[in-house]
FIFI-14588 format. One record per atom (N, C-alpha, C, O): x, z, y. Coordinates in nm, 4 decimals. Each point is the difference from the previous one (the first is absolute). Layout:
ROPA        X        Z        Y
ROPA        X        Z        Y
...
This chain:
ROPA        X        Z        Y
ROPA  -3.6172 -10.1287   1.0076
ROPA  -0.1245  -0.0663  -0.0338
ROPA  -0.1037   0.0392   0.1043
ROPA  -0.0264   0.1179   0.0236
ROPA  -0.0208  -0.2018   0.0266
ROPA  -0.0641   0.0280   0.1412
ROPA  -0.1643  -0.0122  -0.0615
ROPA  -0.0288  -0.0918  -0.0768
ROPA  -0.0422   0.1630   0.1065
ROPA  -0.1351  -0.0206  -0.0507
ROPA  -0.0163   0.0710  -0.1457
ROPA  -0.0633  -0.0633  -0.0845
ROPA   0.1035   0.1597   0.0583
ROPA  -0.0353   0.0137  -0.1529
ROPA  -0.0696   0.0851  -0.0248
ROPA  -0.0219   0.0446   0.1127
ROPA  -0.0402   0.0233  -0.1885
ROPA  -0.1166   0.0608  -0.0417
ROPA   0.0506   0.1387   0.0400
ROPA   0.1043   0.0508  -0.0410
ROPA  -0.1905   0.0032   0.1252
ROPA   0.0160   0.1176   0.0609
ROPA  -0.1004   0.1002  -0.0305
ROPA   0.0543   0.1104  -0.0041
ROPA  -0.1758  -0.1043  -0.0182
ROPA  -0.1092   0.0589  -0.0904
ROPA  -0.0128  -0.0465  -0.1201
ROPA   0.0538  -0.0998  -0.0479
ROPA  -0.1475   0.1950  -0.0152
ROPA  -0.0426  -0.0136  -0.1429
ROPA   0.0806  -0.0181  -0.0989
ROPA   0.1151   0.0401   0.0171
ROPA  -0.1478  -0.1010  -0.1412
ROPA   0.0820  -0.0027  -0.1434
ROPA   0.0545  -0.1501   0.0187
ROPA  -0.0554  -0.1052   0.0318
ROPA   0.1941   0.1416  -0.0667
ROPA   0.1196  -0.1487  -0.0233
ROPA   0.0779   0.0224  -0.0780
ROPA   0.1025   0.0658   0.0177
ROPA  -0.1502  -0.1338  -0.1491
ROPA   0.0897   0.0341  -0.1132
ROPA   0.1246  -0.0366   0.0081
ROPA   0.0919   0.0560  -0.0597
ROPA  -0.0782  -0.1738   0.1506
ROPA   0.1094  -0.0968  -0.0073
ROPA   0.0882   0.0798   0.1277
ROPA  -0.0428   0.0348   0.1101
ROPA   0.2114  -0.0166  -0.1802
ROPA   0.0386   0.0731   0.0931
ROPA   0.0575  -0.0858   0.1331
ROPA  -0.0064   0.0470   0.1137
ROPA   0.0535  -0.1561  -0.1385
ROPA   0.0012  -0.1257   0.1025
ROPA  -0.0730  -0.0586   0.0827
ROPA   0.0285  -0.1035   0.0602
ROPA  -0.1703   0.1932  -0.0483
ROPA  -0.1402  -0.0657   0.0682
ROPA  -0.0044   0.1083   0.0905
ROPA  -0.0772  -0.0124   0.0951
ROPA   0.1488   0.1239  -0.1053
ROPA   0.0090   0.1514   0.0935
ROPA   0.0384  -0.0345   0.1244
ROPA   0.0655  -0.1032   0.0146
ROPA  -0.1029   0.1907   0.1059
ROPA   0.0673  -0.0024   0.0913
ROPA   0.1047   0.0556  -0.0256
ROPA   0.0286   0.0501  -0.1087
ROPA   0.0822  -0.0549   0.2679
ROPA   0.0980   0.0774  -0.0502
ROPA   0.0066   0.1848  -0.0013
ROPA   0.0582   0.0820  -0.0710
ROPA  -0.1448  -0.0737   0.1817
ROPA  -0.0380   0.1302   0.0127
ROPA  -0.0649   0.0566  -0.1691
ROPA   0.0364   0.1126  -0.0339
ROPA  -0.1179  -0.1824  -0.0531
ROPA  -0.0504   0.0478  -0.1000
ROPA   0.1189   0.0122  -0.0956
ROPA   0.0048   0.1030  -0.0672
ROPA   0.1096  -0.2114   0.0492
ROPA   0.1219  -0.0159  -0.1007
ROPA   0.0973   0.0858  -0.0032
ROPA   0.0785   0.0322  -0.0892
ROPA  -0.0990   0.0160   0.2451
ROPA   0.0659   0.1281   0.0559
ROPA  -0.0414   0.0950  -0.0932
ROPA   0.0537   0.0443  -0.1015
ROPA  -0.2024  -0.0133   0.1784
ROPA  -0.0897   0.1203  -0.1140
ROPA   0.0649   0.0147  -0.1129
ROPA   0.0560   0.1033  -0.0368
ROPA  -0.0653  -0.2676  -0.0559
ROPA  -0.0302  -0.0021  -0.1055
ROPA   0.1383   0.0356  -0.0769
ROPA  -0.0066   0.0475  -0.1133
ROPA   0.1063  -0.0659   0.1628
ROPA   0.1532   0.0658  -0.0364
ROPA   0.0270   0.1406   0.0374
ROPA   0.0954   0.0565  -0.0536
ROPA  -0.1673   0.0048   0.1377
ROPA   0.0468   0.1129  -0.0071
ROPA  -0.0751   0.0794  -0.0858
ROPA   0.0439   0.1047  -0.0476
ROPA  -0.1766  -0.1577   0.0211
ROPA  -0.0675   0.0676  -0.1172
ROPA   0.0608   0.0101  -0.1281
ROPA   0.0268   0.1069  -0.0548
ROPA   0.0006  -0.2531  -0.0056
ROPA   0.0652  -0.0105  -0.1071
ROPA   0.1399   0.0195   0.0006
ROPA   0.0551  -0.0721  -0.0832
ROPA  -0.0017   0.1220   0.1279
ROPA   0.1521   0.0074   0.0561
ROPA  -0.0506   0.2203  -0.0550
ROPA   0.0336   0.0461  -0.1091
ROPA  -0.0805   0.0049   0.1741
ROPA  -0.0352   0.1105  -0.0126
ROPA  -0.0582   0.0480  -0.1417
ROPA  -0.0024   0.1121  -0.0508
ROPA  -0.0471  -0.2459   0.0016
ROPA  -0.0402   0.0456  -0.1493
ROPA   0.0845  -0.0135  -0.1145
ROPA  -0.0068   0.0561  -0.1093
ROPA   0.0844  -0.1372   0.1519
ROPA   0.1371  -0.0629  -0.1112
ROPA   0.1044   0.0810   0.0079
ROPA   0.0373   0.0655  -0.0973
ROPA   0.0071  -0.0620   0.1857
ROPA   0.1457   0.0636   0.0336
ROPA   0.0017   0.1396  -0.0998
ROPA   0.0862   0.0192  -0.0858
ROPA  -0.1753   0.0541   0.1090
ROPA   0.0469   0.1748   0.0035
ROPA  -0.0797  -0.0293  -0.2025
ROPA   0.0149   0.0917  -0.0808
ROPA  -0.0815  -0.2107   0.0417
ROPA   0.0339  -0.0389  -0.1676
ROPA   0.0995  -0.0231  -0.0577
ROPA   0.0351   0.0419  -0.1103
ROPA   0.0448  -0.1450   0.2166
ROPA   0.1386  -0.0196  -0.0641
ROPA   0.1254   0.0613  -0.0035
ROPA   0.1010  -0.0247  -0.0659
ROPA  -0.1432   0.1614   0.2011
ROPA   0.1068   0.1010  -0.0681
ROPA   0.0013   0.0347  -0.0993
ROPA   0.1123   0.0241  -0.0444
ROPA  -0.2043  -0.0061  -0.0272
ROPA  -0.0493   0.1028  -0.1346
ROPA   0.0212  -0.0873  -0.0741
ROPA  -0.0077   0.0498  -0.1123
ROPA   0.0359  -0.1780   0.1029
ROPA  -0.0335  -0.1452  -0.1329
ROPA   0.1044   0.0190  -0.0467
ROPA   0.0862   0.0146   0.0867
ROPA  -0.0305  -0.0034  -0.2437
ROPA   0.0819  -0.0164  -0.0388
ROPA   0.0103  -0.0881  -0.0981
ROPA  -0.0606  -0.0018  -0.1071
ROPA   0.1699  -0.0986   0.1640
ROPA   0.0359  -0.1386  -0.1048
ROPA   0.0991   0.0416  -0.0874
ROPA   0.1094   0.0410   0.0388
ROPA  -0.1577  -0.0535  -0.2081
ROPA   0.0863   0.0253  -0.1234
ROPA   0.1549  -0.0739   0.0206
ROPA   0.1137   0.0471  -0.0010
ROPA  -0.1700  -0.1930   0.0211
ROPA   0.1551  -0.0598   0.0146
ROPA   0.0351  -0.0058   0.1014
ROPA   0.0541  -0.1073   0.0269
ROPA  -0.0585   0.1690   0.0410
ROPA   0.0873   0.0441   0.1202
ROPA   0.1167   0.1341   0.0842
ROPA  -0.0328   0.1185  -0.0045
ROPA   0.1159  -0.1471   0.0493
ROPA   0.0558   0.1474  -0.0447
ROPA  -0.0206   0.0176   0.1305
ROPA  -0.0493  -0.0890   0.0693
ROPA   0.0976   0.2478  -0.0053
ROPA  -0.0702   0.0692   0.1480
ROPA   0.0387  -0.1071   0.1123
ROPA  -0.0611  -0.0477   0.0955
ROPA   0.1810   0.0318  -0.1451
ROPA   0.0503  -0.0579   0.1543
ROPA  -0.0724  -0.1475   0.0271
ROPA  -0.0207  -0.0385   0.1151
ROPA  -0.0101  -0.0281  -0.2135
ROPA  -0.0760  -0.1248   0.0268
ROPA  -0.1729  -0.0023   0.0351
ROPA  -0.0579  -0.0682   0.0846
ROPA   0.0083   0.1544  -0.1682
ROPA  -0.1218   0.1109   0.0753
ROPA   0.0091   0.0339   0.1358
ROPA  -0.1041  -0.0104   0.0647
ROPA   0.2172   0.0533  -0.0002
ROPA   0.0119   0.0018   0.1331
ROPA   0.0184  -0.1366   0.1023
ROPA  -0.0514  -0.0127   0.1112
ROPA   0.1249  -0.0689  -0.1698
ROPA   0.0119  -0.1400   0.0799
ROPA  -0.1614  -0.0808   0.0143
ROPA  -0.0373  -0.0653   0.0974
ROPA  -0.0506   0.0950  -0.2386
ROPA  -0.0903  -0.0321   0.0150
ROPA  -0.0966   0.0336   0.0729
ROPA  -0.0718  -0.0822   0.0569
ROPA   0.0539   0.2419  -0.0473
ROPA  -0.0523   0.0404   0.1070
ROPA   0.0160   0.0158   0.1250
ROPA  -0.1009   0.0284   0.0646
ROPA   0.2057  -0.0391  -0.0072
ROPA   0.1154  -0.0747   0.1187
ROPA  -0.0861  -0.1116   0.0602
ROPA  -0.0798   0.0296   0.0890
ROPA   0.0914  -0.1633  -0.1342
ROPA  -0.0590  -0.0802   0.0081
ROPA  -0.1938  -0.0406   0.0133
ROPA  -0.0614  -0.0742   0.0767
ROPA   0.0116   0.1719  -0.2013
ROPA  -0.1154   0.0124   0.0152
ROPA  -0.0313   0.0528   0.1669
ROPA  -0.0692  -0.0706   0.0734
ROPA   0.1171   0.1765  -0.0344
ROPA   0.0169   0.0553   0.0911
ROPA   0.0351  -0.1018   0.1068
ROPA  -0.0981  -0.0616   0.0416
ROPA   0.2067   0.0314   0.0089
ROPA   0.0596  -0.0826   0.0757
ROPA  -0.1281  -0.1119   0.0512
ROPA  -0.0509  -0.0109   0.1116
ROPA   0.0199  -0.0712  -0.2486
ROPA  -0.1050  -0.0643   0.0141
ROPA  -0.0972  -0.0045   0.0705
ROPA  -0.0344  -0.0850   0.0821
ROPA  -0.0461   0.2464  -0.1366
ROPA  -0.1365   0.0537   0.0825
ROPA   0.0687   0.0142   0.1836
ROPA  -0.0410  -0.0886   0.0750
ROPA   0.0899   0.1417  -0.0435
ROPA   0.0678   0.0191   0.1045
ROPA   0.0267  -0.1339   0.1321
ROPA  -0.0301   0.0104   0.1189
ROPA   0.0941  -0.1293  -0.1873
ROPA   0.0034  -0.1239   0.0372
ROPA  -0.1607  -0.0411   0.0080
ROPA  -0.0503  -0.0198   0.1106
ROPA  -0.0326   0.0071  -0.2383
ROPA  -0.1236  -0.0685   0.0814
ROPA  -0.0787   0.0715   0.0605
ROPA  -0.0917  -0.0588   0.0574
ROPA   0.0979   0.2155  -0.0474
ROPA  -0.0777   0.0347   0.0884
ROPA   0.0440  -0.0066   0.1457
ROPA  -0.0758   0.0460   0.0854
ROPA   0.2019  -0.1040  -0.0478
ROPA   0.0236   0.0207   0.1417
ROPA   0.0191  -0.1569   0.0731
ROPA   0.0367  -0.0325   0.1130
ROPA  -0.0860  -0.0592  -0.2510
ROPA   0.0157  -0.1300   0.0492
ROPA  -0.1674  -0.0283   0.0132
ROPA  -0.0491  -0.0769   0.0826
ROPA  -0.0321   0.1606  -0.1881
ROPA  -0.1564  -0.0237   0.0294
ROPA  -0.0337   0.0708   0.1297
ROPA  -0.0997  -0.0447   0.0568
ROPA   0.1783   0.1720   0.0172
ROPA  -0.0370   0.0536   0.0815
ROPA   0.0572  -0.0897   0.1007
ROPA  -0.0616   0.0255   0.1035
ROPA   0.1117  -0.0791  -0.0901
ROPA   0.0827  -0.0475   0.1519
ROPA  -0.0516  -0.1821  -0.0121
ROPA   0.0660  -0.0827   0.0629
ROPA  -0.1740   0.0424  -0.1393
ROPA  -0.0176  -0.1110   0.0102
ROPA  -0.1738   0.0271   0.0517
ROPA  -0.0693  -0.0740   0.0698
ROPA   0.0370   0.1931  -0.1261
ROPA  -0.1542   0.0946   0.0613
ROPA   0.0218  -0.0227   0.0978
ROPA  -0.0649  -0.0908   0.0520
ROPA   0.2007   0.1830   0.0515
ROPA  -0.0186   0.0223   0.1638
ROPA   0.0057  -0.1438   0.0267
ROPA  -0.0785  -0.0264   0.0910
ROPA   0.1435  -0.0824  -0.1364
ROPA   0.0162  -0.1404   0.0293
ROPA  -0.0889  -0.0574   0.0230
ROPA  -0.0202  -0.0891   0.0825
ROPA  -0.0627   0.1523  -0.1797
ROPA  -0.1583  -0.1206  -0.0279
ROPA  -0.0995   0.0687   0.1280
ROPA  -0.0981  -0.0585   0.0459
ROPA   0.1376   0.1699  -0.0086
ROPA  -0.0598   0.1109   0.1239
ROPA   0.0090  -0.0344   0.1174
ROPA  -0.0791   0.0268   0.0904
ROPA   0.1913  -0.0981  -0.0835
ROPA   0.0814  -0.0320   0.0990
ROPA  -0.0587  -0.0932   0.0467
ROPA  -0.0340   0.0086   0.1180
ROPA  -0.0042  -0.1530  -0.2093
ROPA   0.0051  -0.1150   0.0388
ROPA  -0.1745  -0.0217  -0.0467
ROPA  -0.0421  -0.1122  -0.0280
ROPA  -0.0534   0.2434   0.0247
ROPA  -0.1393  -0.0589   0.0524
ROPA  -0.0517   0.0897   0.1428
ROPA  -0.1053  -0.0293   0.0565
């Protein structure tokens, strides 16, 4: 997204630059994760607790290196 809100307040997370979406995943990526070790789901037994957090994980990981490498992109090409 070329042009997107790079200062101030943007509620909307699709109106971000990418440099901010970047930010904005590793923040929330840092606040979630080390909750959902500790979360424990009743109907769930350990090992599926783990696939879930696997994935949660996996997840954060994937968009932060696709928001970061579309940043240097957007860096690149002004």
């Amino acid at each position: 997204m070329k042009g997107g809100v790079d200062k101030g307040f943007c509620f909307s997370y699709w109106k971000l630059s990418y440099r901010r979406k970047f930010l904005r995943t590793l923040w929330f990526g840092l606040l979630v994760i080390p909750v959902a070790l500790f979360m424990d789901v009743p109907f769930l037994g350990r090992v599926e607790e783990g696939i879930l957090l696997l994935i949660a994980i996996g997840t954060f990981v994937a968009q932060a290196i696709y928001t970061y490498v579309s940043w240097q992109n957007e860096k690149r090409e002004t």
